[in-house]
FIBATI-908468 format. One record per residue (C-alpha): residue number from 1; x, y, z. Coordinates in Angstrom, 2 decimals. Layout:
<nodes>
<node seq="NUM" X="X" Y="Y" Z="Z"/>
...
</nodes>
This chain:
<nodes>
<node seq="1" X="0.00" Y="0.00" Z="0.00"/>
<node seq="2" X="1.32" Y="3.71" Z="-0.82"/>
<node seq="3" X="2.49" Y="5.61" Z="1.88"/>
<node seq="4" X="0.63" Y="9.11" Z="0.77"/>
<node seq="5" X="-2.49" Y="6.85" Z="0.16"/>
<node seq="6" X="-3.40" Y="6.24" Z="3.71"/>
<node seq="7" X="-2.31" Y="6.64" Z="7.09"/>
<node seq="8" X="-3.43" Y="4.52" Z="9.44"/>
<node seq="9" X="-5.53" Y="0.67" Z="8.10"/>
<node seq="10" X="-7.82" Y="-0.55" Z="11.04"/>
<node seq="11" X="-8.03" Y="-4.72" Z="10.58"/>
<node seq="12" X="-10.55" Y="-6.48" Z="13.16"/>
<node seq="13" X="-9.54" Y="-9.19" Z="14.56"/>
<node seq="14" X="-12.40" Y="-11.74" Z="14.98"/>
<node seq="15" X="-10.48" Y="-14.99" Z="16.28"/>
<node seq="16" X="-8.66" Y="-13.36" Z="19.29"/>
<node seq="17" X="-10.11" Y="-14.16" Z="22.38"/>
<node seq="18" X="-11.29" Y="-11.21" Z="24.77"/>
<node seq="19" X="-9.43" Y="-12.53" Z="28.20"/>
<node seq="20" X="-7.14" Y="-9.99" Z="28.62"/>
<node seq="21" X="-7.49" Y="-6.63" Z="30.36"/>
<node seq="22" X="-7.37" Y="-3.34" Z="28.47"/>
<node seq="23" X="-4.46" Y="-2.52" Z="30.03"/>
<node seq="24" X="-2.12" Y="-4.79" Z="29.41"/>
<node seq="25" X="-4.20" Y="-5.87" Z="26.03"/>
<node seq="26" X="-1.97" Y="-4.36" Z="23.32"/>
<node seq="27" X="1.02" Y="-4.58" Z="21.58"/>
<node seq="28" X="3.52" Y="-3.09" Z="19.09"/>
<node seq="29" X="5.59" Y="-4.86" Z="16.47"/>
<node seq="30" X="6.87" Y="-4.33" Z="12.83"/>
<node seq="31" X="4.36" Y="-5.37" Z="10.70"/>
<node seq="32" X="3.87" Y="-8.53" Z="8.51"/>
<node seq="33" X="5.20" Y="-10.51" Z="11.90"/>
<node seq="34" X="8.21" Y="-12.42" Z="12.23"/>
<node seq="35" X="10.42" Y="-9.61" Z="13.06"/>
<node seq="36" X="11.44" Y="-8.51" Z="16.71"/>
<node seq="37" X="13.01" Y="-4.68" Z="15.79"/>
<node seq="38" X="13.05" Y="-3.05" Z="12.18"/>
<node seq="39" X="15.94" Y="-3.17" Z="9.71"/>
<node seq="40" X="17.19" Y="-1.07" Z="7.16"/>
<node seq="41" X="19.95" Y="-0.21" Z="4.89"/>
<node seq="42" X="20.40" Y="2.41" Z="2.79"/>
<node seq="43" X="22.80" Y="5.40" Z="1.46"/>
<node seq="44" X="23.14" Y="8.87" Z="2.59"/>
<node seq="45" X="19.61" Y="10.90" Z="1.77"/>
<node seq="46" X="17.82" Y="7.80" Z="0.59"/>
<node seq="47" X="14.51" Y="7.67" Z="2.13"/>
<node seq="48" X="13.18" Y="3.95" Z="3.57"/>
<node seq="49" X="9.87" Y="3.08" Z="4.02"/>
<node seq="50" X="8.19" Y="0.24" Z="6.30"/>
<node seq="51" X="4.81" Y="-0.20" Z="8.54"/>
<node seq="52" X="4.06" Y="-0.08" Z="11.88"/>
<node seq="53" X="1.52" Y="-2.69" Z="13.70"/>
<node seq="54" X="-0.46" Y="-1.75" Z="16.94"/>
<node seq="55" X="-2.79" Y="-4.50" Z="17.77"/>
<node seq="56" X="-5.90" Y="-3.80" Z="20.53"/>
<node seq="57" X="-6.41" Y="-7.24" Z="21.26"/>
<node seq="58" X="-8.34" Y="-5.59" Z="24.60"/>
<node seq="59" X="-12.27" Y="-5.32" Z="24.52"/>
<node seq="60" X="-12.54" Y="-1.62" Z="25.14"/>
<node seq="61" X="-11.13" Y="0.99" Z="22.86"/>
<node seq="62" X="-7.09" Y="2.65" Z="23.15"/>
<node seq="63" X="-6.04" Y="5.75" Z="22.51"/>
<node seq="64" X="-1.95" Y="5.71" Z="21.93"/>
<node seq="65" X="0.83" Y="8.10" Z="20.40"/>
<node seq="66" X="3.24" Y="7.24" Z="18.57"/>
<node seq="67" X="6.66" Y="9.30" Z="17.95"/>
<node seq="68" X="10.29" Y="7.90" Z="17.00"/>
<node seq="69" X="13.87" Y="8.59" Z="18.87"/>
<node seq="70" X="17.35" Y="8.91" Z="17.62"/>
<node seq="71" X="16.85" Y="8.61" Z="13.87"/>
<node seq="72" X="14.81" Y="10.87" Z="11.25"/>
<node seq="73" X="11.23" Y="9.08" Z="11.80"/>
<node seq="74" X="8.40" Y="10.18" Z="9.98"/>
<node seq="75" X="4.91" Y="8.96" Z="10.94"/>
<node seq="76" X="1.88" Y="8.71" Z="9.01"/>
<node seq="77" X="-0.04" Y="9.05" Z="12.56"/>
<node seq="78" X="1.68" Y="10.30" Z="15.88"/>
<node seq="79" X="-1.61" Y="9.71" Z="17.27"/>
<node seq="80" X="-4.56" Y="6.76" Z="17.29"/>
<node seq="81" X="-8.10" Y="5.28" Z="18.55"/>
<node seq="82" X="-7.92" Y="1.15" Z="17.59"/>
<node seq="83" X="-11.00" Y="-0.09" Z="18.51"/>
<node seq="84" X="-11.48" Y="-3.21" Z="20.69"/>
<node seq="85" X="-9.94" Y="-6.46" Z="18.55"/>
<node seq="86" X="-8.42" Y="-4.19" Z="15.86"/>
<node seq="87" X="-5.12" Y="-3.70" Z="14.91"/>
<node seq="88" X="-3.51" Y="-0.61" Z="13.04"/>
<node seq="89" X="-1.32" Y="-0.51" Z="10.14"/>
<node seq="90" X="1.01" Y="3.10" Z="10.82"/>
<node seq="91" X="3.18" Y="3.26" Z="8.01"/>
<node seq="92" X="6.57" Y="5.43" Z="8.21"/>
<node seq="93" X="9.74" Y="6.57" Z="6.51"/>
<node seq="94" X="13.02" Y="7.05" Z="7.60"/>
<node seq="95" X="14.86" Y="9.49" Z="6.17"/>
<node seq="96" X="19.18" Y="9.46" Z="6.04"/>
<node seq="97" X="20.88" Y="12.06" Z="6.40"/>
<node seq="98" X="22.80" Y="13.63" Z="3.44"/>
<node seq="99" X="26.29" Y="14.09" Z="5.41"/>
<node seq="100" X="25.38" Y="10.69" Z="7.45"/>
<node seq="101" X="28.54" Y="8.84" Z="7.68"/>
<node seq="102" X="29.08" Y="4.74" Z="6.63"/>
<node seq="103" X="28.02" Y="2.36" Z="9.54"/>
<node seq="104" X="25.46" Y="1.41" Z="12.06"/>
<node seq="105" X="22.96" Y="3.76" Z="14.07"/>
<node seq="106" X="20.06" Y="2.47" Z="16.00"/>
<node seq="107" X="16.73" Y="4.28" Z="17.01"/>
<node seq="108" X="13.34" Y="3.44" Z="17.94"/>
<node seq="109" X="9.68" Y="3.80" Z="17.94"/>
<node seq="110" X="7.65" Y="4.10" Z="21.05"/>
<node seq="111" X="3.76" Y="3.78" Z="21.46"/>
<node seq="112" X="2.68" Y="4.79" Z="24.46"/>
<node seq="113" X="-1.27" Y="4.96" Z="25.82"/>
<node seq="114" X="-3.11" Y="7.15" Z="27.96"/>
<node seq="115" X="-2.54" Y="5.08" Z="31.23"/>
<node seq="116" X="1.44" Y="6.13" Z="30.46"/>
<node seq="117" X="2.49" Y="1.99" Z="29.21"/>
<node seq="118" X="4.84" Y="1.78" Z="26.51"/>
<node seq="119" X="6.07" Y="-0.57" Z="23.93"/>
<node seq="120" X="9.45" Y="0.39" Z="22.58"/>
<node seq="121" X="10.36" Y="-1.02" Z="18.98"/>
<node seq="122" X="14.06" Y="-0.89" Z="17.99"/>
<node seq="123" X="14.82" Y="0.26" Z="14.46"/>
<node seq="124" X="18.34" Y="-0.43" Z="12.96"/>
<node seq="125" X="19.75" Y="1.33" Z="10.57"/>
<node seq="126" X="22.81" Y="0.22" Z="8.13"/>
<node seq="127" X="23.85" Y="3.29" Z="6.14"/>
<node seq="128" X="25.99" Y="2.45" Z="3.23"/>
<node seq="129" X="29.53" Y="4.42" Z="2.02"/>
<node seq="130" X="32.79" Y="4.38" Z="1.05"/>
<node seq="131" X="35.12" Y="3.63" Z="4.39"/>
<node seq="132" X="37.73" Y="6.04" Z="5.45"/>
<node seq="133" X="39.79" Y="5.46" Z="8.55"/>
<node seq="134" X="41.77" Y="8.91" Z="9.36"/>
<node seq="135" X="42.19" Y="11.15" Z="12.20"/>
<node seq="136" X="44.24" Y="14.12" Z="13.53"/>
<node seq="137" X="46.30" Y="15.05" Z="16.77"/>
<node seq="138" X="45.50" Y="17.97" Z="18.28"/>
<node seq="139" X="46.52" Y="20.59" Z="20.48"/>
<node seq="140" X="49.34" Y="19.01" Z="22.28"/>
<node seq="141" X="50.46" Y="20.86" Z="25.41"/>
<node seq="142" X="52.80" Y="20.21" Z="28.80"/>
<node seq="143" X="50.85" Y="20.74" Z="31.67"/>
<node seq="144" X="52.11" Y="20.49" Z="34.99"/>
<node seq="145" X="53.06" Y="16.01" Z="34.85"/>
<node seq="146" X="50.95" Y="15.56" Z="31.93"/>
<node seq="147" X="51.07" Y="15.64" Z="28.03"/>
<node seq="148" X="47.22" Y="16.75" Z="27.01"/>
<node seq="149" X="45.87" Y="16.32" Z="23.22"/>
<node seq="150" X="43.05" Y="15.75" Z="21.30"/>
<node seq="151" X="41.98" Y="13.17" Z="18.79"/>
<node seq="152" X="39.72" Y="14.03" Z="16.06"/>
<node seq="153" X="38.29" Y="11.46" Z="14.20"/>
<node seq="154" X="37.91" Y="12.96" Z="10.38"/>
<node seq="155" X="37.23" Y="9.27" Z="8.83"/>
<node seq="156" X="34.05" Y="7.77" Z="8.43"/>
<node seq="157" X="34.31" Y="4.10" Z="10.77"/>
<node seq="158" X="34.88" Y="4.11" Z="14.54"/>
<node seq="159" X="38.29" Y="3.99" Z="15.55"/>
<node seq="160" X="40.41" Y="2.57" Z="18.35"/>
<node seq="161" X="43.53" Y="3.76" Z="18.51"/>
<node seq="162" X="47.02" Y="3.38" Z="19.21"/>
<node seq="163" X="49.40" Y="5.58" Z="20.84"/>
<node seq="164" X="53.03" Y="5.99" Z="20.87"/>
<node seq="165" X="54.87" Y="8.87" Z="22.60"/>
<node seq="166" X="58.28" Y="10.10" Z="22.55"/>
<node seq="167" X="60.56" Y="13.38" Z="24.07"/>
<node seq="168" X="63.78" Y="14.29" Z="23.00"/>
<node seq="169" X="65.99" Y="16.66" Z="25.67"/>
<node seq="170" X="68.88" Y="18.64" Z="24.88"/>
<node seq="171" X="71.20" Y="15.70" Z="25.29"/>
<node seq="172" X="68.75" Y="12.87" Z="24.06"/>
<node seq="173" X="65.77" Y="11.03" Z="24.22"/>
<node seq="174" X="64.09" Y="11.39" Z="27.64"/>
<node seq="175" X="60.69" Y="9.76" Z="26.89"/>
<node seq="176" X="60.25" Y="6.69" Z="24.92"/>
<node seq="177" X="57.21" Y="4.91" Z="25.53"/>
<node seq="178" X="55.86" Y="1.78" Z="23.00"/>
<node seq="179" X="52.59" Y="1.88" Z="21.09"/>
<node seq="180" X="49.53" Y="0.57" Z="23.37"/>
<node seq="181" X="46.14" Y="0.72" Z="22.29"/>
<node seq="182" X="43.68" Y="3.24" Z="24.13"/>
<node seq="183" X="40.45" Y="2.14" Z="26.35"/>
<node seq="184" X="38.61" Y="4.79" Z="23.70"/>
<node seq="185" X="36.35" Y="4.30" Z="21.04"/>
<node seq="186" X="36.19" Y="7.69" Z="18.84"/>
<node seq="187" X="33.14" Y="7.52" Z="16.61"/>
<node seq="188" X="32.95" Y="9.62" Z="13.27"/>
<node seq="189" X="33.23" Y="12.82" Z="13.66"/>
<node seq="190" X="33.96" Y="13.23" Z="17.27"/>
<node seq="191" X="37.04" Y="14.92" Z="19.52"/>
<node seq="192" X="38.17" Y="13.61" Z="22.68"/>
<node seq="193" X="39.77" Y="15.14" Z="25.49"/>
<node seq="194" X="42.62" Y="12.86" Z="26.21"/>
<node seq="195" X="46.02" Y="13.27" Z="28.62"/>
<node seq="196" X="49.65" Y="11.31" Z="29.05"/>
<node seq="197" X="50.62" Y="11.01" Z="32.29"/>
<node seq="198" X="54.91" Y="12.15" Z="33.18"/>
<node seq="199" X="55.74" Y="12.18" Z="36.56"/>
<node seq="200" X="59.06" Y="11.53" Z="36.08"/>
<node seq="201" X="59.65" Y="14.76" Z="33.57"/>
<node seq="202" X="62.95" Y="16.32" Z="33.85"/>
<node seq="203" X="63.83" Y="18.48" Z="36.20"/>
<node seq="204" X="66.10" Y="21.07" Z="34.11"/>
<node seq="205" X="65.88" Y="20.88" Z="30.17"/>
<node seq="206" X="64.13" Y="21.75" Z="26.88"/>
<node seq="207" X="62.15" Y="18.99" Z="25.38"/>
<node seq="208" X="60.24" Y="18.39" Z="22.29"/>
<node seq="209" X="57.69" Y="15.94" Z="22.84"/>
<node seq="210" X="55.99" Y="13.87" Z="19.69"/>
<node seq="211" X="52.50" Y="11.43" Z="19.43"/>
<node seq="212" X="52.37" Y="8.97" Z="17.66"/>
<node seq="213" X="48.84" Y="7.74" Z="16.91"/>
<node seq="214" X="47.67" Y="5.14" Z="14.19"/>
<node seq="215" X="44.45" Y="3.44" Z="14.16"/>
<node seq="216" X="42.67" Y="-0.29" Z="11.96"/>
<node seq="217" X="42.30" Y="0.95" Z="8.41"/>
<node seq="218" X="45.60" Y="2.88" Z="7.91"/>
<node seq="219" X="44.48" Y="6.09" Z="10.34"/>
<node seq="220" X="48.56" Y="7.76" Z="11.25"/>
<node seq="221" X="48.66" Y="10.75" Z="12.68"/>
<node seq="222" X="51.42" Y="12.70" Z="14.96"/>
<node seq="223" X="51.30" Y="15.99" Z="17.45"/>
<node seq="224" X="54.29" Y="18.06" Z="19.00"/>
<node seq="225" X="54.91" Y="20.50" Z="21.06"/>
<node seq="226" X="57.59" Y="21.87" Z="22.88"/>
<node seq="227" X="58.68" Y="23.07" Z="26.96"/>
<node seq="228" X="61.26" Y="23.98" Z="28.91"/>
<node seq="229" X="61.86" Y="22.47" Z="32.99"/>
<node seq="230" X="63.57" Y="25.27" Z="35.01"/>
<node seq="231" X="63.26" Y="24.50" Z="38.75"/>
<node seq="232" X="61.44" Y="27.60" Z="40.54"/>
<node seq="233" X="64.82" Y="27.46" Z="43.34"/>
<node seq="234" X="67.31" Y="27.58" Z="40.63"/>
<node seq="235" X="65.73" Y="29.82" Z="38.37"/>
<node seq="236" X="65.53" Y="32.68" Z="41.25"/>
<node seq="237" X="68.63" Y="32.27" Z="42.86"/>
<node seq="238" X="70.01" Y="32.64" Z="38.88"/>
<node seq="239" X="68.19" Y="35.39" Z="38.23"/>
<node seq="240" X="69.01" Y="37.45" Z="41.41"/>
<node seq="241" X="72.67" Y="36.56" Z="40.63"/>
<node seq="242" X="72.63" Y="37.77" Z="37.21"/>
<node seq="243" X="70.63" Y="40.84" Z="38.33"/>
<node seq="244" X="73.68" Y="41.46" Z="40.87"/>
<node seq="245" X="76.26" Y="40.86" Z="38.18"/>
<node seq="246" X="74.67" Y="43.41" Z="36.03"/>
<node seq="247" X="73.97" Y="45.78" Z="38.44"/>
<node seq="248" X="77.83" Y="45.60" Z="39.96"/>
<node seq="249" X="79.33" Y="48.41" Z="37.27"/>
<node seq="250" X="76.15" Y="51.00" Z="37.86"/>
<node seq="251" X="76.98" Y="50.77" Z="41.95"/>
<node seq="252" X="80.68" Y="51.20" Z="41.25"/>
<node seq="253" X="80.52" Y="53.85" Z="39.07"/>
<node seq="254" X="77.71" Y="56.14" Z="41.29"/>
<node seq="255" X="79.96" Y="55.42" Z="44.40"/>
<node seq="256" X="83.34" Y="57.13" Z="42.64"/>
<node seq="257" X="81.16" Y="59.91" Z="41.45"/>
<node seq="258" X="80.15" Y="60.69" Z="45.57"/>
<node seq="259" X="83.57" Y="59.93" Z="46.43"/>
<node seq="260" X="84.95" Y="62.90" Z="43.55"/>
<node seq="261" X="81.77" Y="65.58" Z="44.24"/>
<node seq="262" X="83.07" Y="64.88" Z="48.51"/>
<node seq="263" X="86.43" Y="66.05" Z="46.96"/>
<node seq="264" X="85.81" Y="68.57" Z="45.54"/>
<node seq="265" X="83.37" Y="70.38" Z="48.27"/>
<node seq="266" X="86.44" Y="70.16" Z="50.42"/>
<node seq="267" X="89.01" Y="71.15" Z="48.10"/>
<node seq="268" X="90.92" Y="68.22" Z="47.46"/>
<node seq="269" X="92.40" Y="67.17" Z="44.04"/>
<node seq="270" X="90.41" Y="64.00" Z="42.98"/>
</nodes>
């Protein structure tokens, strides 16, 4: 049946029995039967049809509404009366997104009645694409005993990745630690907020510090940035000396010009 043609079909249902209470006497399901949740596949902006079933197998009428979650639903009804022993036929499209990235989402359709009891159908949804595994490192930065970055997933799969980091000092490496793969998983299109932890950072030196990050599919990626380690003790006591050093001539040469102006108030040759 065309979806524009109709929106809701009522079918009576003569053979069910009338033992069960209008509360509890209904039901949800994709239509046709056999099928726990809905399935679909399809490619970015195709739009997917299927039917809804919501069977009254109760004696008195229900009132329901219907609405979908997570994925671009569009009923023919959002709201019904089934008479007692009926069921209804709610056809529906789902719509995917142009920019919709390859691989799996998942959404639903809920009925619910007027005494606030639900029935949740799952729909599944497959979208179809070219695969691209790639990503980016970003914003790499020393802070404190950590080394904080972002990953940006700019593929379209879901990627786990691995990460390798590394810090040369002025006199050689001082941070070499193997690939391991990350507890993440970084969906399309998303950034996490990730850190390195490096208790054991030098004390006094300039690093450059480099990630390494790869991922299943061919994903690479690498981030630097660089910092210097002065300890706060050292760093005054070299400052006040050099401060001291440089100020040594300036005292000097004021204290000669006291000494001749002393001289020459009282006559003496300088």
């Amino acid at each position: 049946m065309p979806y524009a043609a109709v929106c809701a079909l009522l079918l009576t249902l003569p053979l069910l029995p009338a033992a069960a209470p209008a509360a509890d006497g209904w039901s949800a399901a994709p239509s046709g039967g056999g099928r726990p949740s809905f399935y679909a596949e399809g490619a970015p902006g195709a739009v997917l049809q299927d039917t809804l079933s919501v069977t009254n197998r109760g004696t008195r009428p229900l009132t329901v509404r219907l609405h979908g979650t997570n994925l671009p639903v569009t009923l023919a009804e959002t709201a019904l009366r089934i008479p007692a022993r009926t069921r209804a036929e709610v056809p529906f499209t789902l719509t995917v997104p142009p920019d919709a990235t390859p691989g799996d989402r998942s959404g639903a359709i809920v009925v619910r009645d007027t005494g606030g009891r639900e029935a949740t159908v799952r729909l599944l949804l497959q979208i179809g694409g070219p695969e691209l595994s790639a990503l980016t490192v970003e914003h790499v930065a020393v802070r404190a005993d950590r080394i904080t970055y972002e990953l940006v997933n700019r593929g379209t799969t879901a990627l786990v990745p691995r990460l390798a980091v590394h810090a040369d000092g002025v006199l050689g490496p001082v941070l070499d630690r193997a690939p391991r793969t990350l507890p993440v998983r970084l969906p399309p299109g998303r950034r996490l907020h990730l850190d390195e932890p490096w208790p054991d950072r030098p004390a006094l030196d300039a690093v450059t510090v480099r990630l390494t990050v790869t991922a299943p599919g061919g994903a690479h990626a690498t981030g630097r940035t660089s910092a210097r380690f002065v300890p706060w003790g050292t760093a005054a006591g070299t400052a006040a000396g050099a401060l001291l050093i440089a100020a040594a001539p300036v005292a000097v040469r004021r204290r000669r010009r006291r000494t001749a102006e002393v001289a020459r108030a009282e006559g003496e040759p300088t």
